[in-house]
C-alpha positions as CSV (number, residue, x, y, z in Angstrom):
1,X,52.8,6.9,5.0
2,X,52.5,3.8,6.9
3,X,50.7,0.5,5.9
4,X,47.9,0.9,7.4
5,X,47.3,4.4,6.1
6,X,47.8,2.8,2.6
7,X,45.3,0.3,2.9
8,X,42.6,2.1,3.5
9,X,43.3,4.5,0.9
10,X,43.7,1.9,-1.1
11,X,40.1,0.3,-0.3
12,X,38.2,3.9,-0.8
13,X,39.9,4.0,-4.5
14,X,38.5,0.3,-4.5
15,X,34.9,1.1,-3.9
16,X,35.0,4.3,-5.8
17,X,35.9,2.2,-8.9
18,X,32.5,0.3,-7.7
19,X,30.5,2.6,-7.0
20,X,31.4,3.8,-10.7
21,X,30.7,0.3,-12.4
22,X,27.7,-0.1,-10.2
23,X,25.7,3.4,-11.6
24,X,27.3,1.8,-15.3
25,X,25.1,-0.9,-14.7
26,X,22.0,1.4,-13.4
27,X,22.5,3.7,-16.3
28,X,22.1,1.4,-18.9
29,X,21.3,-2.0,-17.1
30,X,18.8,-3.4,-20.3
31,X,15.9,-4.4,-18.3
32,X,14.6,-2.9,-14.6
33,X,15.5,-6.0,-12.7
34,X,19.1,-5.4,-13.8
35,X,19.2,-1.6,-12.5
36,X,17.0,-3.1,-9.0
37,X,20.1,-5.0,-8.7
38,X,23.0,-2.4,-9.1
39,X,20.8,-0.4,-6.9
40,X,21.3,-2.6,-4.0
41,X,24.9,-3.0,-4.9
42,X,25.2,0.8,-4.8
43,X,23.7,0.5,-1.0
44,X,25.9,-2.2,-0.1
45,X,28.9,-0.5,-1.1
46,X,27.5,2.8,0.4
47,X,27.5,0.7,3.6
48,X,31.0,-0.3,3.6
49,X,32.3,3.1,3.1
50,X,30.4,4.3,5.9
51,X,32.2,1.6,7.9
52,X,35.6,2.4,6.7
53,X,34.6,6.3,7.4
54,X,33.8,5.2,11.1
55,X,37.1,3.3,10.9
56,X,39.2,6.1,9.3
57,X,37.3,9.2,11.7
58,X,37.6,7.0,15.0
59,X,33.7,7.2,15.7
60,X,30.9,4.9,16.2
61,X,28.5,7.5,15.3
62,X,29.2,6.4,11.2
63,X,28.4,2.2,12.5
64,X,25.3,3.4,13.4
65,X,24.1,5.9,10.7
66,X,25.4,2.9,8.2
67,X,22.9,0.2,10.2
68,X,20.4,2.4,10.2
69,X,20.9,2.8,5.8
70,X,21.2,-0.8,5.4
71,X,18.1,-1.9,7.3
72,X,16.5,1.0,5.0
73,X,17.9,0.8,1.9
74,X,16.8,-3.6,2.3
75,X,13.1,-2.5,2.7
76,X,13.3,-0.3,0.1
77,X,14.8,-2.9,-2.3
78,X,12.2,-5.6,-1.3
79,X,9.5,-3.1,-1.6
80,X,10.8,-2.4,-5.3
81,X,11.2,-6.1,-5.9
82,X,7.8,-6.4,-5.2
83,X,6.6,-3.7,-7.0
84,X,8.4,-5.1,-10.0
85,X,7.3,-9.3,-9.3
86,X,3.5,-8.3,-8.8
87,X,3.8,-5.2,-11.2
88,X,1.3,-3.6,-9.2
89,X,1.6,-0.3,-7.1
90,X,-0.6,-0.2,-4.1
């Protein structure tokens, strides 16, 4: 196994381990702000293994499935922030 092989096997055990604290913290975060925030943890980290995937698999086509989540996954976040700051829906 060489080096580099290790390192990135090493940094998918990393995020798995937070992706798992992250839905600890949206599972029983105490108030809805708390779980809007390991939400958009969750999506950052979903990022970043989509650009170690690209990395790993040699193909661009993960870079830009993993902008295209990020930009998404912001809107969303600030839409929910919103929804939470004004507490109304519409």
């Amino acid at each position: 196994m060489t080096a580099a092989l290790f390192i990135q096997f090493a940094a998918l055990i990393v995020f798995a381990a937070a992706i798992l604290l992250g839905l600890l913290r949206f599972v029983r975060g105490p108030a809805t702000p708390d779980r809007l925030v390991a939400a958009d943890i969750l999506t950052v980290i979903a990022t970043a293994v989509l650009v170690v995937l690209a990395f790993l698999l040699e193909s661009a086509l993960y870079l830009d499935v993993a902008l295209i989540y990020s930009v998404l996954a912001f809107v969303g976040i600030v839409a929910l922030a919103r929804v939470i700051e004004t507490g109304k829906r519409t």
